[in-house]
SERO-4910 file (N, C-alpha, C, O; in steps of 0.05 Angstrom, whole numbers):
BEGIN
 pado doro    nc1    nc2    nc3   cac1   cac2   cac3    cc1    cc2    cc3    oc1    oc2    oc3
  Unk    A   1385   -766    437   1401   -791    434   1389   -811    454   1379   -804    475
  Unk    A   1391   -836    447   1376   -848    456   1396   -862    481   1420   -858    479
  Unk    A   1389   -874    499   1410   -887    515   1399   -917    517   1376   -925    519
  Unk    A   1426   -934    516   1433   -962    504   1453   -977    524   1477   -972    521
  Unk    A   1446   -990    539   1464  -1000    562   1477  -1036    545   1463  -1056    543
  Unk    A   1500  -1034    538   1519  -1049    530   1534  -1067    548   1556  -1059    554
  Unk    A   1528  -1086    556   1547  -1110    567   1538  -1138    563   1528  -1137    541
  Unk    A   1536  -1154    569   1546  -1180    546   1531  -1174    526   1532  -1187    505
  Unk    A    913  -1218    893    917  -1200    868    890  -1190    882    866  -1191    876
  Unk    A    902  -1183    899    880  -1184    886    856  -1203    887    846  -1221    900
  Unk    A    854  -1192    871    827  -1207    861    833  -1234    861    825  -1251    877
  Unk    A    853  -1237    836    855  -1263    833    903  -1258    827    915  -1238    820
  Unk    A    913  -1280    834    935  -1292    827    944  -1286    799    928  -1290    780
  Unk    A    965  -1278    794    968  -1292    768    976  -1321    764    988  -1335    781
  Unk    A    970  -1326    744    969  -1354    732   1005  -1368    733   1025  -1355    729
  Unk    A   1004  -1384    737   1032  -1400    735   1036  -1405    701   1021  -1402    681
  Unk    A   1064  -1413    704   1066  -1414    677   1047  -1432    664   1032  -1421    647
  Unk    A   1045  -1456    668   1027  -1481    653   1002  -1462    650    998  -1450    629
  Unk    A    986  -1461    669    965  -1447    667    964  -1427    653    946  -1427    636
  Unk    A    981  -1402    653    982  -1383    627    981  -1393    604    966  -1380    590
  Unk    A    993  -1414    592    989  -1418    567    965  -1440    570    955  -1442    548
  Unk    A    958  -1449    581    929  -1463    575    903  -1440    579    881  -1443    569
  Unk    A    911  -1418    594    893  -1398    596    885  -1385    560    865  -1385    546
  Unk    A    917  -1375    554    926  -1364    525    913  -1384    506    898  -1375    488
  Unk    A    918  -1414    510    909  -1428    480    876  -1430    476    865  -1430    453
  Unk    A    861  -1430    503    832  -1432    505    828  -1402    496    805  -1401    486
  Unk    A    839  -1379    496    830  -1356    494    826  -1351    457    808  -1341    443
  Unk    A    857  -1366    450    848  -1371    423    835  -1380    405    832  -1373    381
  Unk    A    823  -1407    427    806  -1423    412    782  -1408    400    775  -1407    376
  Unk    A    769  -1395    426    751  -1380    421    745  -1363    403    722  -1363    394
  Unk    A    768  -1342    391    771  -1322    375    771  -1323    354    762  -1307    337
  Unk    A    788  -1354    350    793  -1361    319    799  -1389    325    824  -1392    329
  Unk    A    780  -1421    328    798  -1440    336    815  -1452    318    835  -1462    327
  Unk    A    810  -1454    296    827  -1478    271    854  -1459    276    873  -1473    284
  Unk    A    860  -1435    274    894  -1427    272    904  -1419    302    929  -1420    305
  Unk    A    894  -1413    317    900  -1409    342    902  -1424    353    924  -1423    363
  Unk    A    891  -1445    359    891  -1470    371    928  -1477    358    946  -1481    374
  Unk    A    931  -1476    328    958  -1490    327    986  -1469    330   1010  -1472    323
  Unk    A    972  -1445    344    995  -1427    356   1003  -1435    388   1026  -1437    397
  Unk    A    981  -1437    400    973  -1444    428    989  -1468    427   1007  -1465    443
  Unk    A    990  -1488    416   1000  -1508    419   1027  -1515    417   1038  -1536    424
  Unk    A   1041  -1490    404   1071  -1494    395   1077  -1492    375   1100  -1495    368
  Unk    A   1050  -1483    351   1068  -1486    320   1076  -1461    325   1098  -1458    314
  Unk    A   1069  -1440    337   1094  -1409    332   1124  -1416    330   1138  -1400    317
  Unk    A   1136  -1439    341   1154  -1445    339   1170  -1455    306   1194  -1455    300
  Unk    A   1146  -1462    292   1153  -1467    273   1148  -1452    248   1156  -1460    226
  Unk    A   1133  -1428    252   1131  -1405    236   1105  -1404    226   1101  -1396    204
  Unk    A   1086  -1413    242   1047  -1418    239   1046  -1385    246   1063  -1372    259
  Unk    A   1018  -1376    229   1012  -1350    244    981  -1354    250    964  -1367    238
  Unk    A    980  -1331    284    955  -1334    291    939  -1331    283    941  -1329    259
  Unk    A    909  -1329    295    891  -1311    284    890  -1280    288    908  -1268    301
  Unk    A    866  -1266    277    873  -1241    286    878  -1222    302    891  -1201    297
  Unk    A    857  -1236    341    865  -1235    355    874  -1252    364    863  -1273    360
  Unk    A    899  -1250    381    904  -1268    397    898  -1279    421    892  -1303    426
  Unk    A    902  -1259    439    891  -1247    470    865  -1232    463    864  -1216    445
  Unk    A    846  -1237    477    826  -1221    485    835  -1189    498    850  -1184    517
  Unk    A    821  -1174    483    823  -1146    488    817  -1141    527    797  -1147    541
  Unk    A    843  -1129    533    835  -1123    565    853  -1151    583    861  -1149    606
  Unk    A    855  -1171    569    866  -1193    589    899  -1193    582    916  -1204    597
  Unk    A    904  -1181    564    936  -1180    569    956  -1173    574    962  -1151    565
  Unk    A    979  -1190    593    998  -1180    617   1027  -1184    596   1026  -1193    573
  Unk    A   1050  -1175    610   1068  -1170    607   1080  -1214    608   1080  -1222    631
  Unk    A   1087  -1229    592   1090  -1257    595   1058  -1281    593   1060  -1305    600
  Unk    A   1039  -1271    586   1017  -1285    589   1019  -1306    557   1007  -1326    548
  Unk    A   1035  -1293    549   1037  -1306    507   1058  -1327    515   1058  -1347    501
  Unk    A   1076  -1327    536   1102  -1337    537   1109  -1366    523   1123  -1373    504
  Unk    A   1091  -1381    543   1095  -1408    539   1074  -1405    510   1090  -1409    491
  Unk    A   1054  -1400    502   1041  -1410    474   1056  -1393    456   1048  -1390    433
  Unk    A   1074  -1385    463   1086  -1369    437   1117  -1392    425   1131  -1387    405
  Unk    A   1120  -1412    443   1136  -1430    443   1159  -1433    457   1175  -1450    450
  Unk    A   1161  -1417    478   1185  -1417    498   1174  -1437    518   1151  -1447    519
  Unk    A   1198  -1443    537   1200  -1465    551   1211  -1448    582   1226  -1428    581
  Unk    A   1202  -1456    603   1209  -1441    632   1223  -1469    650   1217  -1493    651
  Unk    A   1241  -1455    661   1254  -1474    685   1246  -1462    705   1237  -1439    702
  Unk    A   1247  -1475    734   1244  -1459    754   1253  -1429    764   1269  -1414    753
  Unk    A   1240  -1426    784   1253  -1399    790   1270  -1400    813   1260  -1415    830
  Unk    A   1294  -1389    819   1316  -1397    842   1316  -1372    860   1330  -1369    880
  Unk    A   1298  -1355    846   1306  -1328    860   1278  -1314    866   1270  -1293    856
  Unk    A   1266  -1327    882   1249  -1310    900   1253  -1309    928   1270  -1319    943
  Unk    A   1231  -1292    933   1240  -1268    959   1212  -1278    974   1189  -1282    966
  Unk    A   1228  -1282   1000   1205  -1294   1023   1188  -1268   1023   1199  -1246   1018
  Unk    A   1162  -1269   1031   1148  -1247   1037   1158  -1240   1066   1162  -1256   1085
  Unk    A   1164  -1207   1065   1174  -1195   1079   1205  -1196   1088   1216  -1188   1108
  Unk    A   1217  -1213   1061   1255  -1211   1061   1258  -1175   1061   1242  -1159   1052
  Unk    A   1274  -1171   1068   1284  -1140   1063   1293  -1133   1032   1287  -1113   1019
  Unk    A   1307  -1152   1027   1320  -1147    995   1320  -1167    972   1321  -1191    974
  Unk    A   1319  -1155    955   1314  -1182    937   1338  -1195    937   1357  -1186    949
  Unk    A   1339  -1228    919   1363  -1242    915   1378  -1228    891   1364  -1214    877
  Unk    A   1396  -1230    887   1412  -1223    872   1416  -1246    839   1417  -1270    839
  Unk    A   1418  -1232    820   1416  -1248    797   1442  -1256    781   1446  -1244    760
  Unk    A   1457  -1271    787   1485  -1261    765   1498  -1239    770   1498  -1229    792
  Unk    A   1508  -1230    753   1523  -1196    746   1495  -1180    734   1499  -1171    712
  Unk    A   1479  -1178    740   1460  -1166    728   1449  -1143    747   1444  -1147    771
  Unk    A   1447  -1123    736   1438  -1095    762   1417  -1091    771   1404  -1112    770
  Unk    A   1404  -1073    782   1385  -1058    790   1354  -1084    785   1349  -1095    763
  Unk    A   1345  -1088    804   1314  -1103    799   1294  -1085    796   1292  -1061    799
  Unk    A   1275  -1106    786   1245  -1094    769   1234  -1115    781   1240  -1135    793
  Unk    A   1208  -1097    772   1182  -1117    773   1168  -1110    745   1176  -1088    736
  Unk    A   1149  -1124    731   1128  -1107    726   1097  -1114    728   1093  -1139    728
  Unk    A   1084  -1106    729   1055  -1110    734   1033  -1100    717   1034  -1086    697
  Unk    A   1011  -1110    731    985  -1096    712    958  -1097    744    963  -1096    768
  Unk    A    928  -1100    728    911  -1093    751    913  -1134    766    906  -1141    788
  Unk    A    922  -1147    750    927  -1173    760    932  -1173    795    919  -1182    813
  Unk    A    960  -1155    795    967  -1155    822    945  -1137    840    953  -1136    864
  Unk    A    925  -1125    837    907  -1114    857    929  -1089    864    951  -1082    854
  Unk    A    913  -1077    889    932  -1059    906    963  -1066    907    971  -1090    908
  Unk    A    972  -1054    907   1007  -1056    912   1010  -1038    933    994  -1019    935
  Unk    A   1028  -1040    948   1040  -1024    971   1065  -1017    961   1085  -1028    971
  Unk    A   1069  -1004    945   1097   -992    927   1117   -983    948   1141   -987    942
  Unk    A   1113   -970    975   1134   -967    991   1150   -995    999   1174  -1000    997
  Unk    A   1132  -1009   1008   1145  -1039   1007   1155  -1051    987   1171  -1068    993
  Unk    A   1150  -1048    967   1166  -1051    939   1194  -1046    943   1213  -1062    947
  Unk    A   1194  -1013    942   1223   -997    949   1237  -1006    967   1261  -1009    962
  Unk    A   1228  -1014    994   1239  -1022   1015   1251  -1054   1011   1267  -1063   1027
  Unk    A   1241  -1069    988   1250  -1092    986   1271  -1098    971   1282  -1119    965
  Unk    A   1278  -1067    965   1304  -1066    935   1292  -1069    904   1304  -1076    884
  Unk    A   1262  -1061    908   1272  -1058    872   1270  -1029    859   1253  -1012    866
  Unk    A   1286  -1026    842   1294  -1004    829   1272   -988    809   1269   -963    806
  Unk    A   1257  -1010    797   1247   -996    771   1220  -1017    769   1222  -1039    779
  Unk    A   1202  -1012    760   1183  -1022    749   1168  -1015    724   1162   -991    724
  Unk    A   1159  -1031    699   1142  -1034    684   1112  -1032    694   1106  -1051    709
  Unk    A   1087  -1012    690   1064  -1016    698   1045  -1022    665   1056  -1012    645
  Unk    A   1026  -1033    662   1005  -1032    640    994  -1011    643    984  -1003    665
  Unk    A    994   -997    617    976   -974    619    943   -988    595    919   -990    599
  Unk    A    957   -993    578    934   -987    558    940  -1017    534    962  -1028    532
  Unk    A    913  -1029    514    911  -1044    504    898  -1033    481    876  -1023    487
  Unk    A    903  -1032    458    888  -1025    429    890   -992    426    908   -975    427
  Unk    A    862   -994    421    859   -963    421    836   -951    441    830   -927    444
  Unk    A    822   -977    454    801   -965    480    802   -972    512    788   -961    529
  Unk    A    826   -996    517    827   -999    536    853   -997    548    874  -1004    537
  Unk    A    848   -982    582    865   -976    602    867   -991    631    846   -991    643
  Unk    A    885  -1002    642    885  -1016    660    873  -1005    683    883   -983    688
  Unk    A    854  -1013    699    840  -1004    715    866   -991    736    875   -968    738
  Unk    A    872  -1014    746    899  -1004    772    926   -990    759    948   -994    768
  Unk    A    919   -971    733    948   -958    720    948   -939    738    966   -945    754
  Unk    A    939   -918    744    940   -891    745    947   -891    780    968   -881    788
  Unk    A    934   -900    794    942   -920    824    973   -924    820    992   -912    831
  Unk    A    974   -946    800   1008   -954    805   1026   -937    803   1045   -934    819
  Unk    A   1020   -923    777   1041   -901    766   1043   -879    780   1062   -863    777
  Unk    A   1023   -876    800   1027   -854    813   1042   -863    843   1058   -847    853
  Unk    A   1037   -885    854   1038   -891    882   1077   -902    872   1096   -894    885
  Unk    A   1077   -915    853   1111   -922    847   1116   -897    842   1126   -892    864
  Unk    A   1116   -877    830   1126   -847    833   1132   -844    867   1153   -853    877
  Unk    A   1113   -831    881   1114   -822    905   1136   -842    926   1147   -836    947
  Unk    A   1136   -873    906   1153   -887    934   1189   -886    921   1210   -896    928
  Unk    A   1178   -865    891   1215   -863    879   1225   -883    863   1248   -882    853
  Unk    A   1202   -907    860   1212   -929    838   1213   -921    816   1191   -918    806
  Unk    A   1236   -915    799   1237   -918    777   1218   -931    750   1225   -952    740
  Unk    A   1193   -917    737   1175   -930    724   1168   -916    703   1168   -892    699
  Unk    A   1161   -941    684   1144   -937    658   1127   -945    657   1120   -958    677
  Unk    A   1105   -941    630   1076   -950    628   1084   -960    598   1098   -949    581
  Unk    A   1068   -995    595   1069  -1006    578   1047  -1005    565   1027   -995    575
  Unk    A   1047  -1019    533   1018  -1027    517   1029  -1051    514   1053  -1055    509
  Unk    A   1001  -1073    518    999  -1084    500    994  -1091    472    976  -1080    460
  Unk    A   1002  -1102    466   1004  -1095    431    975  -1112    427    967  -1128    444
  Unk    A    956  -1104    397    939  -1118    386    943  -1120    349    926  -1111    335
  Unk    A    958  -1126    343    967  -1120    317    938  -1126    297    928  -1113    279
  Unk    A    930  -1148    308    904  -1153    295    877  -1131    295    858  -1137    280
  Unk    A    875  -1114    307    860  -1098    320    865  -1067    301    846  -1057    288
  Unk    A    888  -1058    301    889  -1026    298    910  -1034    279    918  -1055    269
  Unk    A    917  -1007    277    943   -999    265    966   -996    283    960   -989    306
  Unk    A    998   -999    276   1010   -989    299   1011   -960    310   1018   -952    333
  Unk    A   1006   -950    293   1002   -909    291    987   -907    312    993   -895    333
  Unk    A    959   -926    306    927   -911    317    930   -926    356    916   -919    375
  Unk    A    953   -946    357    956   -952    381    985   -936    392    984   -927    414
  Unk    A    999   -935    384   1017   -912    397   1010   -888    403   1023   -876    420
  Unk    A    986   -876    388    969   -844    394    956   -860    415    952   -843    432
  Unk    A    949   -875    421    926   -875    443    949   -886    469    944   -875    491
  Unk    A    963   -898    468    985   -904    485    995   -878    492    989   -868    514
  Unk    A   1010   -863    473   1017   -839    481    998   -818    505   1005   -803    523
  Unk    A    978   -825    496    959   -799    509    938   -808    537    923   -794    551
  Unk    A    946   -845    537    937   -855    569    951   -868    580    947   -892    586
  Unk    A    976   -848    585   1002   -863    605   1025   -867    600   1041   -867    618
  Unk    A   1035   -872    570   1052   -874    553   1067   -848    556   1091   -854    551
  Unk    A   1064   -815    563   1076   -802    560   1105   -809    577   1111   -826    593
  Unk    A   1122   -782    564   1146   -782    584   1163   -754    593   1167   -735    579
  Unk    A   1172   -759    621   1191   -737    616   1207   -739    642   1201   -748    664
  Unk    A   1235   -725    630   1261   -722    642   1257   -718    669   1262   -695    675
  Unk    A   1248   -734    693   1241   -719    720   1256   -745    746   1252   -749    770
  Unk    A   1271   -758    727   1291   -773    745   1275   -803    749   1287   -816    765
  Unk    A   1257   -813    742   1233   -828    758   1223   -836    734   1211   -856    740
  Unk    A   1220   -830    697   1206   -840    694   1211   -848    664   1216   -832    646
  Unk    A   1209   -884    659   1225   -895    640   1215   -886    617   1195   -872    619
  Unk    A   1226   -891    587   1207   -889    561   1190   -921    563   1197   -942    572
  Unk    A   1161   -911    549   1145   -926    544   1154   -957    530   1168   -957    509
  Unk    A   1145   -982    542   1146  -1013    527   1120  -1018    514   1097  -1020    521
  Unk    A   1135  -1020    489   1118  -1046    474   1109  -1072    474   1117  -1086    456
  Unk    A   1096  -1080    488   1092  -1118    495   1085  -1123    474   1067  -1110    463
  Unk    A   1101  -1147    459   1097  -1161    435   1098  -1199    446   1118  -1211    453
  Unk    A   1072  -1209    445   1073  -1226    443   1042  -1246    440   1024  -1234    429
  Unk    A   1039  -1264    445   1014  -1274    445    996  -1288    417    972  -1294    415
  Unk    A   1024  -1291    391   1024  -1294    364   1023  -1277    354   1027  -1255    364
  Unk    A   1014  -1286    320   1032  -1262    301   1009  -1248    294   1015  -1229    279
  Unk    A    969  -1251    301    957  -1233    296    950  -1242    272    936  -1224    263
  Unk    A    951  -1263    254    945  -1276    229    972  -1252    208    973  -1255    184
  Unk    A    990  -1231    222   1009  -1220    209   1026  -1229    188   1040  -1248    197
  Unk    A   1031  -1224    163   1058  -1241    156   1076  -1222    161   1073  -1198    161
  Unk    A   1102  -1239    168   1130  -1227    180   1131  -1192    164   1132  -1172    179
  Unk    A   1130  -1190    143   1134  -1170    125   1119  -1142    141   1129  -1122    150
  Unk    A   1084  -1153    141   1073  -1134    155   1074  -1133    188   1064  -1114    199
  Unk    A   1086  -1154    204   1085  -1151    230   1107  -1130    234   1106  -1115    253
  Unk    A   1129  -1131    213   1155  -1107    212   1138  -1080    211   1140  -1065    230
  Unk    A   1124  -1076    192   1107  -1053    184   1098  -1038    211   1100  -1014    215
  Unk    A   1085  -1061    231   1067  -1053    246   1078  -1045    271   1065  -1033    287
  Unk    A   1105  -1053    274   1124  -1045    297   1128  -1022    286   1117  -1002    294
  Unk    A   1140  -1022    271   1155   -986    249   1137   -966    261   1141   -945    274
  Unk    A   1115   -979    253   1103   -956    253   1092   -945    283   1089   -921    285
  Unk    A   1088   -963    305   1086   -956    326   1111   -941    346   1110   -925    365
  Unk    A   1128   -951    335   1155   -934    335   1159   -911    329   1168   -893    343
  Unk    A   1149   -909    299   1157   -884    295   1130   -852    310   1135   -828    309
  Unk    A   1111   -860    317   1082   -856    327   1095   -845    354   1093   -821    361
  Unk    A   1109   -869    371   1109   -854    395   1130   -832    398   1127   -810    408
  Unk    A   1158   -847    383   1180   -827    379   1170   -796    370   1187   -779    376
  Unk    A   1148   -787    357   1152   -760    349   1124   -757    372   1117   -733    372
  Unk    A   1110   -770    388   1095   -755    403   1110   -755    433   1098   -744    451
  Unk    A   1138   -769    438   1141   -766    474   1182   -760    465   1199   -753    481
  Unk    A   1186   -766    435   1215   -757    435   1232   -785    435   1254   -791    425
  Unk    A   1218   -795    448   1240   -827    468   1230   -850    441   1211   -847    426
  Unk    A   1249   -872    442   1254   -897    428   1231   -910    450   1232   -910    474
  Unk    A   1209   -921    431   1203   -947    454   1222   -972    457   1239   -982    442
  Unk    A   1213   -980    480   1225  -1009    486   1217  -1024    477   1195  -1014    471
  Unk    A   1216  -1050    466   1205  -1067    455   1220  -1100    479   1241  -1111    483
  Unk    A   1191  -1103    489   1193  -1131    501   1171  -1146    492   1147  -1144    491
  Unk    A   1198  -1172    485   1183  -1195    467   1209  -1226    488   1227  -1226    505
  Unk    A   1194  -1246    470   1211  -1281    478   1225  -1279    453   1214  -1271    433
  Unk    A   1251  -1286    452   1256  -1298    428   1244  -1317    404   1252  -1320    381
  Unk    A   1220  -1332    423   1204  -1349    397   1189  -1334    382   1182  -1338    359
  Unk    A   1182  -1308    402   1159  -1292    383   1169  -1270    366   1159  -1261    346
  Unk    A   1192  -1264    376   1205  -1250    349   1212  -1269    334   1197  -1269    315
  Unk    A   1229  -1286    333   1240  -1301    312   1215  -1308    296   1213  -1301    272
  Unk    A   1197  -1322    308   1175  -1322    293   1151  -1310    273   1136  -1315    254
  Unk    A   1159  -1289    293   1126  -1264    275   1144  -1236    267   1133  -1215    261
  Unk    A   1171  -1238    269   1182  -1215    251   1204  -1227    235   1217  -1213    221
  Unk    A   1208  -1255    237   1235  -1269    221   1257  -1265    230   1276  -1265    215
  Unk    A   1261  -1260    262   1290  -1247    271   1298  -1225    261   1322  -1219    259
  Unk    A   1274  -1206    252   1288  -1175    248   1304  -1164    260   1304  -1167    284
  Unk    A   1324  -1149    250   1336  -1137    262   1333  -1110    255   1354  -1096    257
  Unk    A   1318  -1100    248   1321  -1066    241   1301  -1061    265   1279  -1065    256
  Unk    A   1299  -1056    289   1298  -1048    311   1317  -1045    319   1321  -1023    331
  Unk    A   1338  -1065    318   1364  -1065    341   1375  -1044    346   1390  -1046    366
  Unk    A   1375  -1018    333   1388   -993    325   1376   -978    340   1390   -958    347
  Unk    A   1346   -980    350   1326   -963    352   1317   -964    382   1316   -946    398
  Unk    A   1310   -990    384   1298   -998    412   1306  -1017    430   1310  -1040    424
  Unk    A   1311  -1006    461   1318  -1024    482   1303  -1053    476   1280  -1060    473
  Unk    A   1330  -1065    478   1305  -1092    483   1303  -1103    511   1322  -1106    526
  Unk    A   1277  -1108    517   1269  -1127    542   1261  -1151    543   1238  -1153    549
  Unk    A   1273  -1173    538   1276  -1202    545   1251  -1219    556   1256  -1233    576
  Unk    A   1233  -1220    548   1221  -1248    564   1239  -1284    561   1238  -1300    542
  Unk    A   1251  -1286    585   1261  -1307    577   1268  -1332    609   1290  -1340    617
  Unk    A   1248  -1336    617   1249  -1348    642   1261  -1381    642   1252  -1402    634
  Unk    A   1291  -1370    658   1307  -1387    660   1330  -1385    682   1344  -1364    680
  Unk    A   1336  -1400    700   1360  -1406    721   1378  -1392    707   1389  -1372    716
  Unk    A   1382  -1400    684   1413  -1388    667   1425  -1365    683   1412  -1350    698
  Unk    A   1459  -1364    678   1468  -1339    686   1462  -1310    667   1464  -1287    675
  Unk    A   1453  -1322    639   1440  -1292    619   1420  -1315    611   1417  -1339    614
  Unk    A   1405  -1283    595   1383  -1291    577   1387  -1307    545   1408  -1305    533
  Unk    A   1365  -1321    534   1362  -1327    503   1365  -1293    489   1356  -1273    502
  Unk    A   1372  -1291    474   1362  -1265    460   1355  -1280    431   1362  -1302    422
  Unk    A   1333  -1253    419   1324  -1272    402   1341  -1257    375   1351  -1235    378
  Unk    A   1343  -1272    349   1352  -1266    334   1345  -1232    320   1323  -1223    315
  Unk    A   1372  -1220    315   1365  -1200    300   1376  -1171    324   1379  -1148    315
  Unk    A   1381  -1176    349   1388  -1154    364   1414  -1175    380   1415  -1199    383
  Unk    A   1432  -1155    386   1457  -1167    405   1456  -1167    431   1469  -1186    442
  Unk    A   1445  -1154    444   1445  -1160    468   1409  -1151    478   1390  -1146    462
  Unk    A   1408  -1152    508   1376  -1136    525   1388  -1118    543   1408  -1121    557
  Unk    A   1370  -1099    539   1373  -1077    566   1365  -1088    585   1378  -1085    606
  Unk    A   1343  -1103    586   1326  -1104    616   1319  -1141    599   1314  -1149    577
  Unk    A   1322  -1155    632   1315  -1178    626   1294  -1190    647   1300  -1191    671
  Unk    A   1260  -1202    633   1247  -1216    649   1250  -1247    650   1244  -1263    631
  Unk    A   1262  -1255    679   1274  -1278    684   1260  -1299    693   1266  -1322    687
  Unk    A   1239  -1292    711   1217  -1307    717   1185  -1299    710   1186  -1282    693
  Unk    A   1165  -1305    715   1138  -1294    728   1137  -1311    751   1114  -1312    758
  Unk    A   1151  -1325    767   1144  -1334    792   1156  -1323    815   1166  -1338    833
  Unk    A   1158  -1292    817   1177  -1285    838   1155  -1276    862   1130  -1279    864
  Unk    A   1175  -1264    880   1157  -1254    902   1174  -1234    918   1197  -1235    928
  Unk    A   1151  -1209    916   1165  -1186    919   1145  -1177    959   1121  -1181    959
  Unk    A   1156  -1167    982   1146  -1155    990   1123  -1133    976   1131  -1119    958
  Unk    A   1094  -1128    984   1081  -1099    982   1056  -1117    963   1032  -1113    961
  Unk    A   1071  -1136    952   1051  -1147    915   1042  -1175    925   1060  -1190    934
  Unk    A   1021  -1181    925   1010  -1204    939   1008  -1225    904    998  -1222    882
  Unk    A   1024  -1246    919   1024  -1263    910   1051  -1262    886   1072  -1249    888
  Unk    A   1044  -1283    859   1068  -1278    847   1066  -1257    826   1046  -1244    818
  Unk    A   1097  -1255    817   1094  -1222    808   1120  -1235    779   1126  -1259    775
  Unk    A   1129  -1215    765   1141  -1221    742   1166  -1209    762   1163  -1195    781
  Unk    A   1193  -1219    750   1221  -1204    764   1237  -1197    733   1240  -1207    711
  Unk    A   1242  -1177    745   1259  -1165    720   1287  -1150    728   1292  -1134    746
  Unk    A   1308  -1164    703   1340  -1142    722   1329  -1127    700   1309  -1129    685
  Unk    A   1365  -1100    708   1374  -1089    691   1401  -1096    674   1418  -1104    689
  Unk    A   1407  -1095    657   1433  -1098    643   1445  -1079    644   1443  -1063    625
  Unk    A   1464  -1071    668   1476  -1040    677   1477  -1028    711   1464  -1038    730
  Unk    A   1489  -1011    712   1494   -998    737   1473   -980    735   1465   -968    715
  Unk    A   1462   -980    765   1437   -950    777   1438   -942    756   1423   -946    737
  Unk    A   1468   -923    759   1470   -903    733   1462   -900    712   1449   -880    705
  Unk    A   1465   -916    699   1453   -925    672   1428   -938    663   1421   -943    640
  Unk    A   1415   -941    689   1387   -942    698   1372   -918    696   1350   -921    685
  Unk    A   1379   -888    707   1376   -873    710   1378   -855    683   1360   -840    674
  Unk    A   1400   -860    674   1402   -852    646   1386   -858    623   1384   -843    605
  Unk    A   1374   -881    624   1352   -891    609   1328   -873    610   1316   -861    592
  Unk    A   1323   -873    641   1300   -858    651   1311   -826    637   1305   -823    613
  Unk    A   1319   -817    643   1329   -783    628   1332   -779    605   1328   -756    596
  Unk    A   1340   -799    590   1351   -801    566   1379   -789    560   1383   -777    538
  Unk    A   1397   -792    579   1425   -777    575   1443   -798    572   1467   -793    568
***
C-alpha cells in the first residue's frame, strides 16, 4: 500500500532562476531551434510542444525546465545564513528537504542534518546511460548522516522509452528498501513535452510507472510545475491515485500552485534560491506536506 500524506558547487553555482531558463532556451536552440526556441520562450504555456530533446543529456537538475516550461518565481523569504543552526520555517508545512545533483560539488551531509533538514532528493541517473557523477557520494554520505533520501531520474521522453528508463533507473540508484532512511524513487518531469503529444506523454509516464513499481514494489513520485503538466499531459489526472506528487512551484505563498488533475502535493519545491549549511552555494528547498511521521512512513511504505 502505498503511503499518501493528505492535508490541504563546486565547480560551478547553480544558475539563478533567469539564468536557468536562458541556460534551458539556448540548450534548445541547439537541439532543435524553430520549436524549442518557442517552448523556451513561453509557448509551453500555451500548449506548443518541444523538440525531441529538450535538455541535453547529463545537464539536467531537479527545476532547471522551471521558468522555460512557463512558470513564474517570486523571491525567496526563507533562506538560511550559512552556518544558521536551523532552517526557517515555512507555513504549516513539515519536515525540510533539499535536493541536489553533482551541481552542488561535495556536500558535508552532517552539516546538512545539523541544520534541520529531514530528507533529501539526490540525482541518480538520466536516459538510459547516464549517472550523476556525485550520486553514489551523496546517497551514501546522506545515509550515514541519517537524512532521509531518495535517488531521482531525470526524465528524457524524447530519448527512450519510459520502461527502458525506469530499468536503468531501477538498477543505478533508483532501488529501494524498508531501512527507515530511504524514500521511493522521483520522476523529474520537466524541461518540455519532448515533441510528445499529450496522449503519448500519458503513455510514457504509465509506463515508467508501471517499470519501476514491479522492479522496487514502491509508486514513483512524480515531480513536475504545474505549467508542465498542464501542458504536456493536459492536466492528467490518472496518476493522482498512483503517485506522490512533488511540486515545483517557487513562491512566498503560504501553499503551492498544484497543477491540474491531482488534489493536493506530498512534498513541495518552494524555491531554488535557498541556503543550506554543508552545500556551498544555492541549493533547491523543499517541505514536507505532513508530520516526521508521515515522512517516515513514506520512506517504509507503511
Amino acid at each position: 500500500m502505498s503511503t499518501r500524506i493528505r492535508t490541504i558547487k563546486t565547480v560551478r553555482p547553480r544558475l539563478s532562476a533567469s539564468v536557468a531558463a536562458l541556460a534551458v532556451a539556448g540548450a534548445l536552440a541547439v537541439v532543435a531551434p524553430a520549436s524549442a526556441s518557442a517552448s523556451a520562450s513561453g509557448s509551453a504555456a500555451s500548449g506548443a510542444r518541444s523538440s525531441a530533446t529538450s535538455v541535453p543529456l547529463g545537464s539536467g537538475y531537479a527545476g532547471i525546465g522551471y521558468l522555460a516550461d512557463g512558470e513564474s518565481a517570486t523571491p525567496d523569504s526563507a533562506r538560511v545564513p550559512a552556518g544558521a543552526p536551523a532552517v526557517m520555517p515555512l507555513a504549516s508545512w513539515g519536515p525540510a528537504g533539499v535536493d541536489v545533483s553533482h551541481y552542488q560539488g561535495t556536500i558535508n551531509w552532517s552539516s546538512v542534518k545539523a541544520a534541520g533538514i529531514s530528507f533529501a532528493y539526490i540525482k541518480a541517473t538520466e536516459g538510459t546511460t547516464y549517472t550523476d557523477p556525485q550520486f553514489s557520494a551523496n546517497y551514501l554520505h546522506a545515509y550515514n548522516a541519517k537524512v532521509i533520501r531518495g535517488a531521482y531520474h531525470f526524465a528524457q521522453p524524447g530519448l527512450s522509452s519510459g520502461s527502458a528508463q525506469a530499468t536503468y533507473f531501477a538498477g543505478h540508484g533508483g532501488a529501494w528498501s524498508a531501512d527507515n532512511l530511504t524514500l521511493p524513487g522521483m520522476l523529474d518531469l520537466e524541461g518540455g513535452c519532448a515533441g510528445l503529444s499529450t496522449t503519448s506523454m500519458r503513455s510514457w509516464i504509465l509506463a515508467f510507472y508501471d517499470t519501476y513499481k514491479s522492479k522496487t514494489t514502491r509508486d514513483v513520485v512524480i515531480y513536475t510545475s504545474p505549467s508542465w503538466w498542464n501542458t504536456c499531459t493536459g492536466g492528467w489526472s490518472g496518476m493522482s491515485t498512483k503517485s506522490p506528487l512533488y511540486v515545483a512551484n517557487w513562491t512566498t505563498a503560504a501553499n503551492p500552485t498544484i497543477p491540474n488533475g491531482f488534489p493536493y502535493a506530498t512534498i513541495w519545491q518552494y524555491t531554488d534560491a535557498g541556503s543550506v549549511s554543508g552545500i556551498s552555494g544555492r541549493v533547491d528547498r523543499d517541505r514536507f506536506n505532513g508530520t516526521a511521521s508521515r515522512l517516515l512512513a513514506l520512506a517504509n511504505n507503511t
